[in-house]
Steps between C-alpha positions, in 0.01 A plus 500: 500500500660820699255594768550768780348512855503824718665404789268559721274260368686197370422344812079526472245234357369718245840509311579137568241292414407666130935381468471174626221406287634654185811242576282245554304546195776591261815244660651622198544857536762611672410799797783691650376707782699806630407834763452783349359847567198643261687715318790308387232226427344692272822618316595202454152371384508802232863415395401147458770334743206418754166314427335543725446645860324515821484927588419616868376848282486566133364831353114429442469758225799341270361281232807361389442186749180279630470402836327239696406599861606203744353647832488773703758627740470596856847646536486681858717790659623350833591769768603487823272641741555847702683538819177475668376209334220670298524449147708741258282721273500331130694706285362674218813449262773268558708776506355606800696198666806645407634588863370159650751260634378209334587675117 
């Protein structure tokens, strides 16, 4: 079995544990595990060379594919604070940050 993970999140719990009990439940079944952004998961998953994957994002609205919430994400912007110490206004669009240092 050919299974993706977005990079990001090959690391968490919530992708882990539903692998590790799959292997322990089917010793027989072979699970090769590679990074791999959304959308070249789910090319691959429509061209058949992929089985499987775990997305950061997938199109809501396409029906060609179920998904399986695993948890919620509490991604956060870090900034560094002003000059003065106050805190930087958020930024309506990321663009917005598009002159900051930190980019």
């Amino acid at each position: 079995m050919r299974i993706r993970l977005a990079p990001n999140y090959n690391w968490h719990p919530a992708t882990l544990k539903p692998v590790r009990e799959f292997r322990s439940t089917h010793p027989d079944v072979t699970i090769t595990l590679e990074p791999g952004l959304a959308a070249k998961q789910i090319a691959r998953i429509t061209d058949g060379s992929l089985d499987g994957g775990f997305l950061a994002w997938r199109d809501p609205y396409d029906p060609t594919f179920s998904a399986l919430k695993l948890f919620d994400c509490d991604l956060k912007l870090a900034m560094p604070r002003n000059a003065d110490g106050s805190m930087p206004n958020v930024p309506a669009r990321l663009a917005d940050l598009k002159d900051e240092p930190f980019m």
